[in-house]
C-alpha positions as CSV (number, residue, x, y, z in Angstrom):
1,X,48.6,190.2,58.4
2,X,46.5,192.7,59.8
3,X,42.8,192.9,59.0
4,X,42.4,194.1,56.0
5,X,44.9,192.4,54.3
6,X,42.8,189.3,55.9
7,X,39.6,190.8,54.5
8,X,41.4,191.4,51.3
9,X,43.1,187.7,50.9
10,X,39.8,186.0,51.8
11,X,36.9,188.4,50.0
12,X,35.1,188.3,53.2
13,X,34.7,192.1,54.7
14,X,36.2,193.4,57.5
15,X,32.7,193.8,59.3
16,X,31.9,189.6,59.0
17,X,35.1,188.9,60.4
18,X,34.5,190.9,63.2
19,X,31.3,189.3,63.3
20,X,33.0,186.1,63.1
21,X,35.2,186.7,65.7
22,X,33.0,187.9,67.8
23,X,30.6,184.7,67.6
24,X,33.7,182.8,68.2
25,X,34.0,181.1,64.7
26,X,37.5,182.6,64.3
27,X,40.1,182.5,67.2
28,X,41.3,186.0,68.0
29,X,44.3,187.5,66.1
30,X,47.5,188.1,68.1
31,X,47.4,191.8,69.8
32,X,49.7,194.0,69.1
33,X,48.0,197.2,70.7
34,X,44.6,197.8,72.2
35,X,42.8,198.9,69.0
36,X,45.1,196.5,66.9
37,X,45.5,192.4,65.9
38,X,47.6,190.3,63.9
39,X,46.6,187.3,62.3
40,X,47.9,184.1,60.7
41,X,47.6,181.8,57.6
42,X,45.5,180.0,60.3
43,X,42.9,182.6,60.3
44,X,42.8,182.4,56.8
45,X,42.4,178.9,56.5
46,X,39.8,178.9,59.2
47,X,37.7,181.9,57.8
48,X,37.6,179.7,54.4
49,X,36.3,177.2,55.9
50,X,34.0,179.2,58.1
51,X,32.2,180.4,54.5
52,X,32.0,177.4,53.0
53,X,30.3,175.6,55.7
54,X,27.9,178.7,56.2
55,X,27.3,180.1,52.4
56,X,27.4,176.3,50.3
57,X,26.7,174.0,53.4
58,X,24.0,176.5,54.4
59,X,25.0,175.5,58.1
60,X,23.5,177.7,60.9
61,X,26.4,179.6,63.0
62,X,25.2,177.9,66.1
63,X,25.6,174.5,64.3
64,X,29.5,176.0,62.7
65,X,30.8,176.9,66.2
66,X,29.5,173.6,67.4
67,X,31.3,171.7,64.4
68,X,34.6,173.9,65.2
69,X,34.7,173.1,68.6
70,X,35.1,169.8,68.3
71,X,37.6,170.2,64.9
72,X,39.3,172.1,67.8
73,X,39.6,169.4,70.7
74,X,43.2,168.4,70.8
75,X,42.3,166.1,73.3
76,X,40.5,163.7,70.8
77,X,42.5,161.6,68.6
78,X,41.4,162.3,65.1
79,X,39.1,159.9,64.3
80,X,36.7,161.0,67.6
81,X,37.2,164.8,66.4
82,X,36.4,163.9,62.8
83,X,33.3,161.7,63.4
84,X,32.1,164.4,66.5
85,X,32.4,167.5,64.1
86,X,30.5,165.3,61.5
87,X,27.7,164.3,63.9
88,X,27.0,168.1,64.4
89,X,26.4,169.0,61.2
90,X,22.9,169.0,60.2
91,X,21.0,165.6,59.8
92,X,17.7,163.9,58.9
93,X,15.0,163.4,61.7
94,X,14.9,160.8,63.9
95,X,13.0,157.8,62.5
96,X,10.0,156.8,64.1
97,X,11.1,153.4,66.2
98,X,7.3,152.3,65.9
99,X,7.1,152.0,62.5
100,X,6.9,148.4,60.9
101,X,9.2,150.0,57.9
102,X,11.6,151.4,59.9
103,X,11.7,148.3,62.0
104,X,12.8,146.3,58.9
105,X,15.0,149.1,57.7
106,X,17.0,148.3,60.9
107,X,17.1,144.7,60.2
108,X,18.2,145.5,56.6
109,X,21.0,148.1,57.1
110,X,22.5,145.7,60.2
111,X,22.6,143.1,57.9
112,X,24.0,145.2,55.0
113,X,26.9,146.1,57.8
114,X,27.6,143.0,58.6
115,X,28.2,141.4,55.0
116,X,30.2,144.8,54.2
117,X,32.4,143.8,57.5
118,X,32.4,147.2,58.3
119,X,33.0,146.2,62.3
120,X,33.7,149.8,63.0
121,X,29.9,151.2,62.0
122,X,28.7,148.2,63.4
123,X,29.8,149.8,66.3
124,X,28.3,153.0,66.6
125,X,25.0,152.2,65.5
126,X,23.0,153.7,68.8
127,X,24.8,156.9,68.7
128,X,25.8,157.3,64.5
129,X,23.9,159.9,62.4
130,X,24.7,158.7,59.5
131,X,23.0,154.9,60.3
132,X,20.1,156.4,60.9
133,X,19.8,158.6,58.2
134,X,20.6,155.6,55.5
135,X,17.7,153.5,58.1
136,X,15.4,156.6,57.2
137,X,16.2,156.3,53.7
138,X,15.7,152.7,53.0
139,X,12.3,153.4,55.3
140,X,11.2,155.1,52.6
141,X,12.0,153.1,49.7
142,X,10.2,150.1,51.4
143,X,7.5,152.5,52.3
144,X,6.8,153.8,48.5
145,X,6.8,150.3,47.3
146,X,10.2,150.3,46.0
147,X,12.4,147.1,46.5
148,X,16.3,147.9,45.3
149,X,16.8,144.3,46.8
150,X,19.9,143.8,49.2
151,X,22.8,142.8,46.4
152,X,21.7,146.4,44.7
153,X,22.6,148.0,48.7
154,X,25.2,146.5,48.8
155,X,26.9,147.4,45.4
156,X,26.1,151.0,46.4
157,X,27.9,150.8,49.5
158,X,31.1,148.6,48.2
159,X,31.0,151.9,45.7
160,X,30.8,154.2,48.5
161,X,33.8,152.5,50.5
162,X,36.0,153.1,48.0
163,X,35.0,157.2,48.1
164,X,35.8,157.1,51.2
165,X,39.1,155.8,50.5
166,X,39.9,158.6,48.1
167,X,38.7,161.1,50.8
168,X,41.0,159.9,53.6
169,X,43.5,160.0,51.1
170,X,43.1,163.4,50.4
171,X,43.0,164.4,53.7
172,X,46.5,162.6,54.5
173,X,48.2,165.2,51.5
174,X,47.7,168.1,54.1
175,X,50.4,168.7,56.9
176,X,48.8,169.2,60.4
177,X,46.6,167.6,62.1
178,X,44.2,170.6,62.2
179,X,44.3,171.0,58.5
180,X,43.4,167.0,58.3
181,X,40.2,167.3,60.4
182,X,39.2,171.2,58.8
183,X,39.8,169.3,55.0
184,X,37.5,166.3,56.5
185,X,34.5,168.5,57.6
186,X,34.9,170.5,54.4
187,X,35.0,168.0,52.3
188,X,31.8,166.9,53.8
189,X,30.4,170.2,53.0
190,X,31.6,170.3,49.4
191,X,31.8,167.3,48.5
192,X,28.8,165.6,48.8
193,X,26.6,168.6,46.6
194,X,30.2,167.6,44.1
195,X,29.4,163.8,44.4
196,X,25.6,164.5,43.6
197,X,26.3,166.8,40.3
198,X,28.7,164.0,39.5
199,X,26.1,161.2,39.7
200,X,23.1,163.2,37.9
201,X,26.0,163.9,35.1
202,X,26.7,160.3,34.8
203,X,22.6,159.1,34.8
204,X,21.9,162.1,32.0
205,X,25.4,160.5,29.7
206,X,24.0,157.3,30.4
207,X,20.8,157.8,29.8
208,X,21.8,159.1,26.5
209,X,23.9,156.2,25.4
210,X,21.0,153.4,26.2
211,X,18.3,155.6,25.3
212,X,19.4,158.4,22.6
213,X,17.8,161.9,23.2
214,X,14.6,161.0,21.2
């Protein structure tokens, strides 16, 4: 397709694409003249992906052609590509190492690992975002003077395992390899702002049934 019908297929205007592809968030269209480009269902898929990461994820374009480039390294089997793209998506500050609550956060969330037998994230705990952003949470709660207890932790992430079953297995419906890794990152995008709705939905029905709207 020429651009466009590109334009035209994805709602996005000829000038963003341009600007896209000029950024390098969209890998060129096939040339046909010198004023002239073809491109793909690729492009399309990309370009979707491209918005929803920048207008729902509210991801920087730096941050998106650093989370593509990695979606785009062929040379890293899929879990590395999945879990690098992932890491360069925006996260929490780094906690303070200092801190006596972050300290026992640590202790806390190893633990929690451990009796999950998730060997895996056990693994990556020096280098994982995603550690250190549930460390920073559980800071926090400890901080405030909340105490969810460890079996309550744990239920939450026994819960959470089993999304990330259903995730994977979404992700396995889609043909390529590209498509896996692209449906992956934007799943992290979209789904976690779908998982949240879905949760406040279910405390507000809940709520209601226990408590009645008096």
């Amino acid at each position: 397709m020429r651009l466009a019908e590109l334009s035209r297929r994805s709602g996005v205007s000829a000038a963003t694409i341009k600007y896209y592809l000029r950024e390098g968030l969209l890998p060129p269209g096939r040339q046909i003249n010198a004023t002239t480009a073809e491109y793909g269902d690729e492009h399309l898929r990309r370009l979707r992906l491209v918005r929803a990461m920048i207008q729902v994820g509210k991801v920087p374009v730096a941050t998106v052609r650093e989370v593509l480039r990695h979606v785009d390294d062929h040379a890293l089997g899929r879990t590395i590509r999945l879990g690098a793209a992932l890491w360069a998506l925006p996260q929490v500050p780094e906690p303070d190492e200092e801190d006596a609550f972050v300290q026992a956060a640590h202790r806390e969330v190893d633990e929690l690992l451990e009796r999950l037998g998730w060997s895996n994230a056990k693994l990556l705990t020096t280098i994982s975002p995603s550690y250190r952003s549930l460390v920073v949470a559980v800071a926090a709660f400890r901080r405030l003077g909340y105490e969810w207890g460890f079996e309550l932790l744990a239920s939450y992430g026994r819960l959470m395992h089993d999304v990330a079953k259903l995730d994977l297995d979404f992700v396995e419906t889609h043909p390529s390899e590209a498509e896996k890794v692209e449906t992956a990152v934007l799943g992290s995008v979209l789904t976690e702002p779908m998982l949240q709705a879905l949760r406040r939905l279910a405390q507000e029905e809940e709520s209601a049934r226990r408590y009645g709207f008096e």
